[in-house]
C-alpha positions as CSV (number, residue, x, y, z in Angstrom):
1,X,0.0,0.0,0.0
2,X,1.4,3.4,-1.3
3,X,0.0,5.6,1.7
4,X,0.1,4.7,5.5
5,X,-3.0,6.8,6.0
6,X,-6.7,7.9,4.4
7,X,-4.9,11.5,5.1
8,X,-2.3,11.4,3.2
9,X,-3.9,8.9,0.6
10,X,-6.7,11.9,0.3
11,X,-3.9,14.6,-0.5
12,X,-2.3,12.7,-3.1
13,X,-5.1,11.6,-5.0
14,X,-7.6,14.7,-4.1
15,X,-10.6,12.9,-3.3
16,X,-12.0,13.8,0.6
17,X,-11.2,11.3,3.2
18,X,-14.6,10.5,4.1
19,X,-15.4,9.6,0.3
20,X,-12.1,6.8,0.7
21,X,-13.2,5.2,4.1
22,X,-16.5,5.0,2.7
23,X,-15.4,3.2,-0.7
24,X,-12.6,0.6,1.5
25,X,-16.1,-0.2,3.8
26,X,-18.2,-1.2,0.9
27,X,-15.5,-2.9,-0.6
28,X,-14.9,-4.7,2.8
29,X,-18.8,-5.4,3.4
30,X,-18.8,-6.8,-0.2
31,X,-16.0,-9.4,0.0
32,X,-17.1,-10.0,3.8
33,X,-13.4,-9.2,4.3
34,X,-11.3,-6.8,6.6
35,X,-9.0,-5.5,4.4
36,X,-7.2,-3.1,6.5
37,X,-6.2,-2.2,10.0
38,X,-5.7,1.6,11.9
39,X,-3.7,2.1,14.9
40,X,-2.8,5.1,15.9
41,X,-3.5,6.9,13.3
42,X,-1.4,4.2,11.2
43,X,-3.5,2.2,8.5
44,X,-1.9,-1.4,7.6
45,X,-3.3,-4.1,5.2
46,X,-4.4,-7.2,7.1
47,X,-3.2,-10.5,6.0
48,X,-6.0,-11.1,3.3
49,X,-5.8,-7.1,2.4
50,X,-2.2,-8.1,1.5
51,X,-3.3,-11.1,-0.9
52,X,-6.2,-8.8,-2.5
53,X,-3.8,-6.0,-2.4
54,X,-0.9,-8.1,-5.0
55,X,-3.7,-9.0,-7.0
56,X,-5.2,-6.3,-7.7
57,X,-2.1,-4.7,-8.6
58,X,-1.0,-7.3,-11.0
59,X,-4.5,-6.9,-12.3
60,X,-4.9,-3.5,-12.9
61,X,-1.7,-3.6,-14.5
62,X,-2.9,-6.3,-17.0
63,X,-5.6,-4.3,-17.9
64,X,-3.5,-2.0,-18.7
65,X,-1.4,-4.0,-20.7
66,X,-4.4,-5.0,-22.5
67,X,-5.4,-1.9,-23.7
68,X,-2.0,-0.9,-24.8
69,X,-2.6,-4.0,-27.2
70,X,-5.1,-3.2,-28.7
71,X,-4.3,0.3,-29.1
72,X,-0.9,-1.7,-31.1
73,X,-3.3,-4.1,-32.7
74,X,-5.5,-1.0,-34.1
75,X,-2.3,0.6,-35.5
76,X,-1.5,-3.1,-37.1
77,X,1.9,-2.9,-35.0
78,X,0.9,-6.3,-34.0
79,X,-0.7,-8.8,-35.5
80,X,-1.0,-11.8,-37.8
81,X,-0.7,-12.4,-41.4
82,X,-1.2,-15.3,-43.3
83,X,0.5,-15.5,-47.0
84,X,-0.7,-17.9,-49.9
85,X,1.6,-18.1,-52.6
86,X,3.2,-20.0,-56.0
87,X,6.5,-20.1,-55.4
88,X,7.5,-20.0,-59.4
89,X,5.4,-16.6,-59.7
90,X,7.1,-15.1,-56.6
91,X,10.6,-15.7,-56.2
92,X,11.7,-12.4,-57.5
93,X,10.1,-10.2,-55.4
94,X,8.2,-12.3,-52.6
95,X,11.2,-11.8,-50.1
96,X,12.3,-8.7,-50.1
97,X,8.4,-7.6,-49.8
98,X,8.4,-9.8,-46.9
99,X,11.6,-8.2,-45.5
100,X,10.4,-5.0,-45.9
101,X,7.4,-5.5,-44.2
102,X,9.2,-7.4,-41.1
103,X,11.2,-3.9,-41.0
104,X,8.3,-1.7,-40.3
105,X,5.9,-4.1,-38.0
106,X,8.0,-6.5,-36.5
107,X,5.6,-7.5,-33.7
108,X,3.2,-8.9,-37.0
109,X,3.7,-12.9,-37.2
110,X,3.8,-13.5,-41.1
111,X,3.3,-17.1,-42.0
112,X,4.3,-18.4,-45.6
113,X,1.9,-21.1,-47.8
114,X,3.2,-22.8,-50.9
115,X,-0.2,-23.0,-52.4
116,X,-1.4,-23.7,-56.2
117,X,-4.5,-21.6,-57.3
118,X,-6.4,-24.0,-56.5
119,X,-5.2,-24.9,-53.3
120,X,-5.3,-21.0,-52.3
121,X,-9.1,-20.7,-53.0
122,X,-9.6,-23.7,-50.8
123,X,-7.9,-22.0,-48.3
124,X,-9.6,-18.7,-48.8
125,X,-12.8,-20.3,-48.1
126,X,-11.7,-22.0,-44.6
127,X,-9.9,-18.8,-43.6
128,X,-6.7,-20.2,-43.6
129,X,-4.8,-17.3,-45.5
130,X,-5.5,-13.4,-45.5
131,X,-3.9,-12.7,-49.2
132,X,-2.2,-14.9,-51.9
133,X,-0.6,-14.2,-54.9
134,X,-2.2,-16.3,-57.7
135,X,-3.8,-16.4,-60.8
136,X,-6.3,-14.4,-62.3
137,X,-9.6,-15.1,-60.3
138,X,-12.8,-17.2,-61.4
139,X,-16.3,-14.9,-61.4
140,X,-17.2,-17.2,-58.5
141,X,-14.0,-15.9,-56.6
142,X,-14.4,-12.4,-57.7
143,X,-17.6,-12.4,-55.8
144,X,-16.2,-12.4,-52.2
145,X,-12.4,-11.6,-53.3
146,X,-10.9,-8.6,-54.5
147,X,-7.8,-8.7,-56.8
148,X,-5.4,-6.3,-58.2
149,X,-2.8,-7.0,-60.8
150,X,0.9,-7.2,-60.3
151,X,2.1,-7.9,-63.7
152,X,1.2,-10.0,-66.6
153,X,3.3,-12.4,-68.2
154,X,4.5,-13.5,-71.4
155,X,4.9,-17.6,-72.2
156,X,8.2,-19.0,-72.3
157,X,9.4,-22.7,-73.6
158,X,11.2,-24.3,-71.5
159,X,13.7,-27.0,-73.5
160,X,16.6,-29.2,-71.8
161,X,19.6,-27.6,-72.0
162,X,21.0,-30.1,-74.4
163,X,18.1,-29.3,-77.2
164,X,19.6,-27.0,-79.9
165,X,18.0,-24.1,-81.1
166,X,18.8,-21.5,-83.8
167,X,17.7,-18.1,-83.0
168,X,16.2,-16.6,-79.7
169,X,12.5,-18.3,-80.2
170,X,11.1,-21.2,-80.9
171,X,7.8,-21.2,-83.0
172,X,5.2,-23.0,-81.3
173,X,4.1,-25.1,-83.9
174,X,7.6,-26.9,-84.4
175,X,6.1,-28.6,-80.6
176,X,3.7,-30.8,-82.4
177,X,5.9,-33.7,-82.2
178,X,7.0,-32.8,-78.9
179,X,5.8,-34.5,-75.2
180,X,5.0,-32.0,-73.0
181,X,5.6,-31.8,-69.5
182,X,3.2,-28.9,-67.9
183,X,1.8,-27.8,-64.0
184,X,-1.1,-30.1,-63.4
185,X,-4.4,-29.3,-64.4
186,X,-6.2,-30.0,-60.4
187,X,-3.9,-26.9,-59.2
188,X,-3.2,-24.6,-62.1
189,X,-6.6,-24.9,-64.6
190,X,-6.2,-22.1,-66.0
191,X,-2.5,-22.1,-67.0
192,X,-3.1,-26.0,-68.1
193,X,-5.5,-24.5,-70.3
194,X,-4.1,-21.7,-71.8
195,X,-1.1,-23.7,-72.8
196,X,-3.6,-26.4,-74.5
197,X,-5.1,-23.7,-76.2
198,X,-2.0,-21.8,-77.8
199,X,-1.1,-25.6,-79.3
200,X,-4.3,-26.1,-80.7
201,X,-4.7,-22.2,-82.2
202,X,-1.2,-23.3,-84.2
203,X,-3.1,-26.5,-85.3
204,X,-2.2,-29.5,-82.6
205,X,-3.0,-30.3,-79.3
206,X,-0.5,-31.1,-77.0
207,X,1.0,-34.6,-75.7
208,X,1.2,-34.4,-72.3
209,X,2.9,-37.0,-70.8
210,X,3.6,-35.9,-66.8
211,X,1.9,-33.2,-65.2
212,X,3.8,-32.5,-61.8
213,X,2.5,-30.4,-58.8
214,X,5.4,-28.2,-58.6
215,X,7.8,-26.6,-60.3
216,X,11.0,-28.1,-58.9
217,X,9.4,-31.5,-60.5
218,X,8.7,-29.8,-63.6
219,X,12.5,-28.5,-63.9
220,X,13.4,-32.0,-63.1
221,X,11.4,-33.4,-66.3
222,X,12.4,-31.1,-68.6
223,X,16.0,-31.2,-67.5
224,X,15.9,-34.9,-67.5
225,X,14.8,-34.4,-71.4
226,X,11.3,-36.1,-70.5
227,X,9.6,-33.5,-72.6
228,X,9.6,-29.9,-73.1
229,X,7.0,-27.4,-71.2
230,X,5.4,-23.7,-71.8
231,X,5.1,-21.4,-69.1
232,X,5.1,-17.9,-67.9
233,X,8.0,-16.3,-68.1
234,X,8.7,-15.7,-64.0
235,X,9.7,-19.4,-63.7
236,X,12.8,-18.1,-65.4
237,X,13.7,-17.0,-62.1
238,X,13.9,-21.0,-61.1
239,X,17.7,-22.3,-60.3
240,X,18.7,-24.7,-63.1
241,X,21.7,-25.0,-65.0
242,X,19.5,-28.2,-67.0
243,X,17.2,-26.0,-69.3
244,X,16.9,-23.2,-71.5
245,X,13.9,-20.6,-71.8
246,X,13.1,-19.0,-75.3
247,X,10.5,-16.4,-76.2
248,X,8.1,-17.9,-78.2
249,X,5.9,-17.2,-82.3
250,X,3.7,-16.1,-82.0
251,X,3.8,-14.0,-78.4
252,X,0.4,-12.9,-77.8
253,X,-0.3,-14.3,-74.5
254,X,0.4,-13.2,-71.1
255,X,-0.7,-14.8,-68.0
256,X,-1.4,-12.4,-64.7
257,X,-0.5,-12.9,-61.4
258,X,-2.8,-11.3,-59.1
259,X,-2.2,-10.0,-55.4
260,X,-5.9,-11.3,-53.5
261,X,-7.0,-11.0,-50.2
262,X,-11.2,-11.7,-48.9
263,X,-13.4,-8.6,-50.3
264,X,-15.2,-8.4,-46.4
265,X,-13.5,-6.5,-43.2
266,X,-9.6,-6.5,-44.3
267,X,-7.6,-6.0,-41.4
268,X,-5.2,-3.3,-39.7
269,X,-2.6,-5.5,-41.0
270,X,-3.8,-6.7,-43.9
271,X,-4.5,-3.2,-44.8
272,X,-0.6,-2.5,-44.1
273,X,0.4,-4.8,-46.5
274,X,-1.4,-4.0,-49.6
275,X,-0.6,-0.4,-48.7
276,X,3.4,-1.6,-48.7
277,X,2.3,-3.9,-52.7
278,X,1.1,-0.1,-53.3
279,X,4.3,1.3,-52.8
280,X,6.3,-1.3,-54.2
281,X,4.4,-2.1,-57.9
282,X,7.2,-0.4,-59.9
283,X,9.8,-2.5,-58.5
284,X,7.6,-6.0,-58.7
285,X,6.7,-5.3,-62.4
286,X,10.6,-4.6,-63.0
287,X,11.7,-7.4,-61.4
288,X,9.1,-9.5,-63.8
289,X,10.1,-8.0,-66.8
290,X,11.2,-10.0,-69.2
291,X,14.3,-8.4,-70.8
């Protein structure tokens, strides 16, 4: 206890003496305890004053402590995040934005998905991500998601290093004979699909002999000369020393990758972070330029 007497307690907090002893009585009449003890003009805590004494202490300054969070949570100083991604479509500039953001709210947890399109809409719907980066969105999705684009990419083809080629592209129809290797259909429709249809605009469809769930599997294939695949240009950004990307003839197509986060009540932090995409578009578009 701070003050050894109502007196002194009612000059340092200004409130009459009278209004104090009354406020400790009820508070004693309501917990059917005494809570504290005068002699001689001396006021002391009892034993069980002492106990409620600690506890409301630690107490009050939890409450405290509590609205100080919230106050941080409000400002999105703290928080959570969760990111979907494809790691093909990102690996340019998916760290450094991550980095940068961990610089300016480091009390935000950021957790990191490896998800397919698919796979992120799935996890849209059970709440399990605030924002990936994916493909353009279905009408169905654009009905409780909102989008923006990041950049939209051209199609590569993606040959084993030991295929030669003369020139810098490869026409699209010389793949007739080819087997193709692509990203499976169940995660990536609509990147299976656009690659069927570019074949079949230059008069073929497409053998496709593997279709792999990710893109180190894909590299794999193609490196291992188990056919050749078309995709968007970021998976240029993909470590191999196995394969070879060319531009392709025609070169009409590109293939957006979208930044998408759930249309209803965005959060402080969420908000923070497509503020920071904001900032930074120039640089992603640069660093997804095909050059």
């Amino acid at each position: 206890m701070q003050w050894k007497s109502y007196r002194e307690a009612s000059r340092r907090i200004h409130v009459a003496q009278p209004a104090i002893s009354q406020t400790v009585t009820d508070l004693e009449n309501e917990l059917g305890l005494k809570l504290l003890s005068r002699a001689k003009r001396v006021t002391q805590l009892t034993s069980e004053g002492e106990v409620f004494y600690a506890e409301a202490v630690r107490t009050l300054a939890q409450a405290e402590l509590a609205v100080e969070t919230a106050r941080r949570a409000a400002r999105g100083d703290i928080g959570r995040l969760s990111i979907g991604f494809i790691g093909s479509a990102t690996s340019a500039f998916l760290p450094e934005l991550v980095r940068k953001f961990k610089g300016r709210y480091p009390g935000v947890k950021l957790t990191l998905h490896e998800l397919s399109p698919v796979q992120q809409e799935a996890a849209f719907e059970k709440g399990e991500i605030d924002i990936g980066f994916t493909r353009t969105l279905t009408a169905e999705q654009s009905r409780t998601v909102s989008s923006r684009v990041l950049f939209r990419d051209p199609m590569l083809v993606m040959l084993p290093r030991s295929r030669r080629v003369r020139g810098k592209r490869v026409r699209i129809a010389d793949l007739a004979s080819e087997s193709f290797v692509l990203f499976h259909r169940e995660g990536h429709p609509a990147l299976f699909d656009t690659v069927l249809t570019m074949c079949q605009k230059e008069g073929f469809s497409p053998r496709v002999e593997n279709q792999p769930s990710n893109s180190e599997a894909l590299l794999s294939l193609v490196e291992a000369e188990h056919g050749v695949s078309i995709v968007p240009a970021c998976a240029r950004h993909l470590i191999s020393n196995g394969v070879r990307f060319y531009r392709l003839q025609p070169d009409d197509v590109r293939v957006e990758l979208v930044a998408a986060w759930k249309a209803v009540n965005p959060s402080v932090v969420l908000r923070a972070f497509l503020e920071l995409i904001d900032t930074n578009a120039a640089q992603i578009r640069n660093k997804a330029e095909l050059r």
